[in-house]
N, C-alpha and C positions, 0 to 999 in steps of 0.2 A: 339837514346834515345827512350826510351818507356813513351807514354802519355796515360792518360784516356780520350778518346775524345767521349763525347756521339755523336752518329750521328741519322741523321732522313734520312731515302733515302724515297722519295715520287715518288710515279708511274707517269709518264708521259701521256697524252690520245694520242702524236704520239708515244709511245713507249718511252722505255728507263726508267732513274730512274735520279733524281735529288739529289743531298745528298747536305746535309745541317748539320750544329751543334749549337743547344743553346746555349752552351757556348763559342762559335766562329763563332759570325755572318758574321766575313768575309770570314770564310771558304765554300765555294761552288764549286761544279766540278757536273761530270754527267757522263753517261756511256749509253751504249744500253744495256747491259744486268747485272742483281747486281756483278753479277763478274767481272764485266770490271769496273761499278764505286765505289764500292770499291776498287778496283788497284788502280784505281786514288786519292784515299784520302789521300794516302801518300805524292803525288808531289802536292796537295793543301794544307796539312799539310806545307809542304816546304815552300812554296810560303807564310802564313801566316806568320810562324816564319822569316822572310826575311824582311816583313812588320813592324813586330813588332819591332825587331831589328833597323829596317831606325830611326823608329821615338819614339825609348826608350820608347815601350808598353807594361809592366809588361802583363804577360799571367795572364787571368783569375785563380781566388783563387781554384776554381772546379776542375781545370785542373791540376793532379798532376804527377811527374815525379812517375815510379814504379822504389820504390828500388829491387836491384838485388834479387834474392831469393825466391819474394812474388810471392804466387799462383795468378793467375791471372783468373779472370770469365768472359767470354765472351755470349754473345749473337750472332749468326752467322743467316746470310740470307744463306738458301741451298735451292737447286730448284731440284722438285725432278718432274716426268713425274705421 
């Protein structure tokens, strides 16, 4: 399933990046480089809905599924030299 999940990835001062979402305080994961902790958003996405799920936690109203079809706009972290 596809979600709109805003995320915040904050730079780390040992390295790496922290990702975080306003609208899913319990979602948190991290990576050493934005393309490593973005990959992992997905299996803390997971890990959220699993949460929610245990203890019948309506997802936030922000948070909506995309129906089939809709153009989708994204904002991308690219690293360039």
């Amino acid at each position: 399933m596809l979600y709109r999940v805003p995320l915040i990835f904050t730079p780390q001062p040992e390295g790496g990046y922290t990702v975080t979402s306003p609208l899913l305080p319990e979602l948190i994961t991290e990576g050493d480089t934005l393309e490593e902790a973005n990959a992992n958003v997905a299996d803390a996405l997971a890990a959220v809905a699993e949460l929610y799920a245990e203890f019948g936690k309506a997802w936030p109203a922000g948070l909506r599924l995309l129906p089939t079809g809709e153009v989708i706009c994204s904002e991308s972290l690219v690293g360039c030299p």
